[in-house]
Structures are given as C-alpha cells and as structure tokens.
C-alpha positions in Angstrom: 115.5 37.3 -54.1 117.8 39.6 -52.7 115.1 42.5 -52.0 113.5 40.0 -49.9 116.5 39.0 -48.2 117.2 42.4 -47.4 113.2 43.5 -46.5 112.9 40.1 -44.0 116.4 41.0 -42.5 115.4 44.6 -42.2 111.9 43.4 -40.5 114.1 41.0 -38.0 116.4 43.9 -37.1 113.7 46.7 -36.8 111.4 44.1 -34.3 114.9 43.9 -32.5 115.7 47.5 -32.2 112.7 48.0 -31.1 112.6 45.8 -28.0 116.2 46.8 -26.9 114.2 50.5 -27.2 111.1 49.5 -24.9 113.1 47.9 -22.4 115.3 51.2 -22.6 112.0 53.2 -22.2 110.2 51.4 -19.5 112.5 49.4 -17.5 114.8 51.9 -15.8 117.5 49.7 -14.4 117.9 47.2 -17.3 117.4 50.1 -19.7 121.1 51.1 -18.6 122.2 48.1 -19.7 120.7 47.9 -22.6 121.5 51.7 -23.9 124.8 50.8 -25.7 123.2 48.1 -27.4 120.6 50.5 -29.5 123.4 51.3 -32.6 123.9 47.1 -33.1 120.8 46.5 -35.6 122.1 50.0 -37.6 126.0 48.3 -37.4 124.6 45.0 -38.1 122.2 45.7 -41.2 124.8 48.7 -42.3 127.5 45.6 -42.6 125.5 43.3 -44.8 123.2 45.4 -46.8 125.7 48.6 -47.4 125.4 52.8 -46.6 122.0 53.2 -49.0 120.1 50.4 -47.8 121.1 51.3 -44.0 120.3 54.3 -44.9 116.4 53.4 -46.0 116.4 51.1 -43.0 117.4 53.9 -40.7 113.8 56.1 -41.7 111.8 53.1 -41.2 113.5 52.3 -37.7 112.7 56.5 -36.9 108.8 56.0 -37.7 108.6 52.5 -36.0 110.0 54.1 -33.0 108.0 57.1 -32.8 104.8 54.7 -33.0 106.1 52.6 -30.3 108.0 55.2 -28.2 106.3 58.3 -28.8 108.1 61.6 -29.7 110.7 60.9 -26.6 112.0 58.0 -28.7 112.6 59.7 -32.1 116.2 61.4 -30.6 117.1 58.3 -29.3 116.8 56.5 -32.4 118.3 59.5 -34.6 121.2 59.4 -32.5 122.3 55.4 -32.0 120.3 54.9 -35.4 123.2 57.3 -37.4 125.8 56.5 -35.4 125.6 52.7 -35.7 125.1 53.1 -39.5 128.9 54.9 -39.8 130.1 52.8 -37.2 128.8 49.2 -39.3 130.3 51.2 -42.5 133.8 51.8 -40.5 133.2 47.5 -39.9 132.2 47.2 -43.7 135.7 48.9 -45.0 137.7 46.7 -42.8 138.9 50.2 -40.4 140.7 49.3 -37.5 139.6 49.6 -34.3 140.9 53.0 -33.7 139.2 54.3 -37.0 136.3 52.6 -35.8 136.7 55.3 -32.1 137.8 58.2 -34.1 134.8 57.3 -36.2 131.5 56.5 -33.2 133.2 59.5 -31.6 132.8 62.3 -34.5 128.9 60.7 -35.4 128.0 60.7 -31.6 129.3 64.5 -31.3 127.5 65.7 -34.3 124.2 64.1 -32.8 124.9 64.9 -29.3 125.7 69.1 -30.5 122.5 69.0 -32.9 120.4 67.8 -29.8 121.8 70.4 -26.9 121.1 72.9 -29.9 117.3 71.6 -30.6 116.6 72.0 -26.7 117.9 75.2 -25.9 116.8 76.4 -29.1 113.4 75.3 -29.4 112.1 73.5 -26.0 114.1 76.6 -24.1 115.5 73.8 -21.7 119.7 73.8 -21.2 120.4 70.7 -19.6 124.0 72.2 -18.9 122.2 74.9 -16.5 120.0 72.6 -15.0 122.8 70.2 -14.1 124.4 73.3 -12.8 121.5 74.3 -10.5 120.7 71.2 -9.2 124.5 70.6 -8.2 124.8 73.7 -6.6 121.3 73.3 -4.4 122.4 69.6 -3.3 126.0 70.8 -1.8 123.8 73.7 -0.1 121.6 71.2 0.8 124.6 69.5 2.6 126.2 72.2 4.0 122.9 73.0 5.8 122.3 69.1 7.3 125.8 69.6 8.7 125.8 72.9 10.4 122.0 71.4 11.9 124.2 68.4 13.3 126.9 70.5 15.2 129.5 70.0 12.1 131.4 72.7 10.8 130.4 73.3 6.8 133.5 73.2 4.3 133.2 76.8 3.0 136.6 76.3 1.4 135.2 73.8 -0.7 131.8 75.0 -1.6 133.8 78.1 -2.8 136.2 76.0 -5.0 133.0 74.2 -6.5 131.8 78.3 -7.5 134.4 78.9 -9.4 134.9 75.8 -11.0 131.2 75.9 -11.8 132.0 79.5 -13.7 134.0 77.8 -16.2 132.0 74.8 -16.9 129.6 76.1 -19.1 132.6 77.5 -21.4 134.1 73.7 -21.2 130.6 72.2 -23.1 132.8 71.4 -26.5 135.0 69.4 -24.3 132.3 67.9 -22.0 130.6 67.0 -25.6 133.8 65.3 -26.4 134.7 63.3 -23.6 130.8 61.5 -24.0 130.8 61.2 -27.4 134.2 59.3 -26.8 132.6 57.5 -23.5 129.9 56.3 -25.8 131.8 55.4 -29.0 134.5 53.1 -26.8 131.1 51.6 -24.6 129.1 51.0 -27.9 132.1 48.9 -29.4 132.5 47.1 -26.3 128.9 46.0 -26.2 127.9 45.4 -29.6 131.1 44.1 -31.0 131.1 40.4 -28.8 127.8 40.0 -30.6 129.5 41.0 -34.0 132.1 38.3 -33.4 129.1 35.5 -32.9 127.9 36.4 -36.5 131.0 35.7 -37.7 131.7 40.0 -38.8 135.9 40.1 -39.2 136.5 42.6 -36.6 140.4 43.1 -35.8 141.1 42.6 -31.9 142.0 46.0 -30.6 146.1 46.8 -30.1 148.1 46.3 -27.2 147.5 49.9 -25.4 151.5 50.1 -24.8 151.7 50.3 -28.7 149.8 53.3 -28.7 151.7 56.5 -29.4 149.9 59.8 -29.9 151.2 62.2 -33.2 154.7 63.8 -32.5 152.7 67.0 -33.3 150.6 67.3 -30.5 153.6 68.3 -28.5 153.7 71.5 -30.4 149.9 72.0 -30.4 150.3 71.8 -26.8 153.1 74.2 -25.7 151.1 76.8 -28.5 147.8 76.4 -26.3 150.1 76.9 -22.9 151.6 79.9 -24.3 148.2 81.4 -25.1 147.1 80.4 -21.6 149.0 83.6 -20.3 146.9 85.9 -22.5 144.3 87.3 -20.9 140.9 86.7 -22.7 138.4 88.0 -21.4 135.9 85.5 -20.4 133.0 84.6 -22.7 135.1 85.2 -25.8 135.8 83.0 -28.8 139.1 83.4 -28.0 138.7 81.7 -24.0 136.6 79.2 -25.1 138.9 77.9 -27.6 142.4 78.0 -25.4 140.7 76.6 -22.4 138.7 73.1 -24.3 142.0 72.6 -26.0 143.8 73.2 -22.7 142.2 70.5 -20.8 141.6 68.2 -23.9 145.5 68.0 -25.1 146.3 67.3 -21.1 144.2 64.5 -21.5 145.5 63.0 -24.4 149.1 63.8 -22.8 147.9 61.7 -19.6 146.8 58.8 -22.3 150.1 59.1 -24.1 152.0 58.8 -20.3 149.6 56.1 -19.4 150.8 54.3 -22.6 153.7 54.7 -22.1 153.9 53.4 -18.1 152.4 50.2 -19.6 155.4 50.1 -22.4 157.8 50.3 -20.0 156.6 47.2 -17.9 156.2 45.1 -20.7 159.8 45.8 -21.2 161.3 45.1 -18.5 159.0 42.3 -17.5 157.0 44.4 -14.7 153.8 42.8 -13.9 150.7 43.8 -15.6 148.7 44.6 -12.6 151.9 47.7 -11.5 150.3 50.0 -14.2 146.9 48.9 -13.8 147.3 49.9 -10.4 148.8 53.2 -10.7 146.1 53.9 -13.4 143.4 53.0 -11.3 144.9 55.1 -7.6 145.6 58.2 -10.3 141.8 58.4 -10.7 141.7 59.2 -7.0 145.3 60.7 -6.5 145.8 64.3 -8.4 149.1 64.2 -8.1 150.0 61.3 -10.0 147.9 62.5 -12.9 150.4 65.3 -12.8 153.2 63.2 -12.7 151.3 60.8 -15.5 151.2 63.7 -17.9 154.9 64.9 -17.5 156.0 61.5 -18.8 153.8 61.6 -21.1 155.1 64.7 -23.2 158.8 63.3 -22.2 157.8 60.5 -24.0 156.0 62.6 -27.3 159.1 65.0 -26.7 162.2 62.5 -26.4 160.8 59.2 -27.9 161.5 57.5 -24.5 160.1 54.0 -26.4 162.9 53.5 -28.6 165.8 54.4 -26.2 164.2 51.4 -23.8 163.3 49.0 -26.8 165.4 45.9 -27.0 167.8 46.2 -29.8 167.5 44.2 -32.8 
C-alpha cells in the first residue's frame, strides 16, 4: 500500500516537474518565473518519502526530462533536481531556515562548479569569457553611437571597466557564490508559500536585526587585509584566494552592519521604512556601503548590540 502511495505520488510530482520544465523551455517570459519553482517536486517528494526514495525519484525525473526536453534539459533537472532533494531533507530534519540557506547554497555551488567545469571542459565554451566579450563589444558599441552624435565618449570609464574586467575572471569562486546564494534564498521564497499550503512545518524566518555574524570572522578578516599588501602575482593560487575572500568577508561585514542598522531602530523605536531606506539608496550610493561595512565590524568588534539593549 505504501509502494503505491509513493509510485502514484511520484507519477503526480514527475507530470508536475515536468510542465513547470516546458513552460521553462518554451515560454521565455513565464519561464522566469517559473525557474525557482523547478526544486519544489524534489523538496516536496524528498519531505514525505525520505533521501532514498527521493533519491530513485530524482533518476526517473532526469530520463523524463531528457525525453521531454531533450539533452538541454538534463542540467537543468540535475541541478534543481539535487538541490531540492537536500533542500526537502534540510525541511525533513526540522533545520531552520538559515540551515536551510547555508544548505540550497552549498548543493547549488557544487552543481553550478560541476557545470562551468563540463562546458569549458568538454563543449570548449566559457560562459565567463563570453560574458566578458560581449560586455566589452556593447560599451564599444556605445562609445562609438556617441562620438557619431557629437558627444564626447567617457574614456575614463571604459578604462575603469578594463581593469575591472582583468580581475573578474579570478573573482569566478565568488561570482559562483553570490548565485548559488541568489538562488538558494529565491528557491525558498518561491517554493516554501506552497510548502505552507500542504501543511509542511516550516519555521518563519528570524527577525534580520537578530542576525549576528560569528565573532571570528573579524579575525578572518583583518588576516585577508593584511595579506592584501603582499604582492601575488596575478594568476596565482595565492591572488585568487586573498582577493574572493577579500570581497566575500566585505560582504558579509556589509550584512552584519546592515543588521545591525535595523537593531538599532527597533531599539529605539525608529521606523521600519529609515533602514529600508538606507538599504535600498546604499545599492546606488558607494559611499554608504562603505560607511555600512565600518559599523558593521564595530559591531562584530565591540558587540554594539548589547551596550544599546534594554537592560533586564
């Protein structure tokens, strides 16, 4: 009774998987949509039918979608197939919902490194390159319409995109980070309303001011600025490593400030929409980020939250 349960489920989830996939495939503009919904069968049937079954249900899902899809469908499936599967097993144990990022994050990464490494490798295509090219050709592009139209062309800039364009390819582990992340927090924000309707105990997520990074980063971080001054020559181990952890330990020092901004107001009874709004003019103001960051590591440094918490 309970093979059948688990075979017509399976059947039920695999039919739906694999119309979220065609409108993916076929229907550019609602595909979008759509994309972060591709792991909820995996999380769904991983919940109720546990890691070995998922597991079985997964290969099926991969041979279903190459018949329907074609070979272009089989990465697609791999990756939102195995990353659903640990993110319903995350669900299963009861995790929390930060377990649950920490987790999405670390399967999308694997998948997203094994498929940069099965197109350079074997198709001889590097999307990184590509992106590369085709960025550089469309500000040339743009330079060119404007000196046709009588405007002066921003050589200042178009120089500051070259160099920043020579260290992007050594900033592909972070780049793989930040959408593995990206897709980890979109695939819980999609799937998980739908969770809730089936009645799956999923905990709400914590109040972002409660958030408070490891006291340790701080020292991780002054290490990595101290190495900065080494010169490395470029291309090395050695620069690759400084300059991802560089910029990734700035970001979670900018998450740790923004956390803290939004502590502070609830404290002293600030309105909500203050540090949305700095958040939201920091995306667009450099300088605040800055500013966002120091408080950050003042906060990590001095433990700024318990000198401003009310006293019991």
């Amino acid at each position: 009774m309970k093979k059948t349960k688990q075979l017509t489920e399976g059947a039920i989830l695999i039919a739906l998987y694999s119309i979220i996939l065609l409108l993916f495939l076929y229907i550019p503009l609602l595909g979008i949509l759509v994309l972060f919904l591709l792991p909820l069968p995996f999380i769904i049937y991983a919940i109720r039918n546990g890691l070995k079954n998922a597991i079985i249900f997964f290969i099926a899902a991969l041979v279903v979608s190459f018949i329907i899809g074609t070979l272009m469908a089989l990465p697609m499936t791999f990756m939102f197939g195995s990353s659903g599967i640990v993110l319903g097993y995350l669900i299963e144990k009861q995790k929390g919902r930060y377990a649950l990022l920490v987790g999405g994050t670390v399967a999308y990464l694997l998948n997203i490194a094994v498929l940069y490494i099965i197109t350079v490798s074997l198709l001889n295509i590097n999307l990184m390159e590509e992106t590369i090219t085709m960025t550089k050709e469309t500000l040339n592009t743009s330079n060119e319409l404007l000196t046709l139209i009588g405007q002066e062309s921003n050589e200042q800039a178009l120089q500051q995109f070259e160099e920043a364009m020579k260290i992007f390819p050594y900033l592909l582990p972070s780049t793989f980070l930040m959408i593995a992340f990206l897709f980890s927090f979109f695939t819980q924000l999609f799937s998980i309303p739908f969770l809730k309707r089936l009645k799956v105990n999923i905990e709400s997520w914590p109040p972002f001011r409660e958030l408070r990074l490891p006291r340790s980063l701080l020292w991780y971080y002054l290490i990595v600025m101290l190495l900065m001054f080494i010169e490395f020559e470029v291309g090395t181990f050695g620069y690759t490593a400084v300059i991802n952890l560089f910029y990734i330990l700035q970001l979670l020092m900018m998450v740790q400030g923004f956390s803290f901004l939004f502590y502070y107001c609830f404290q002293k009874g600030i309105s909500k929409a203050v540090p949305i709004v700095i958040l939201v003019f920091s995306l667009f103001i450099p300088i605040l980020l800055y500013i966002i960051r120091i408080l950050g590591i003042i906060d990590l440094g001095f433990q700024m939250r318990d000198k401003i918490a009310p006293k019991k």
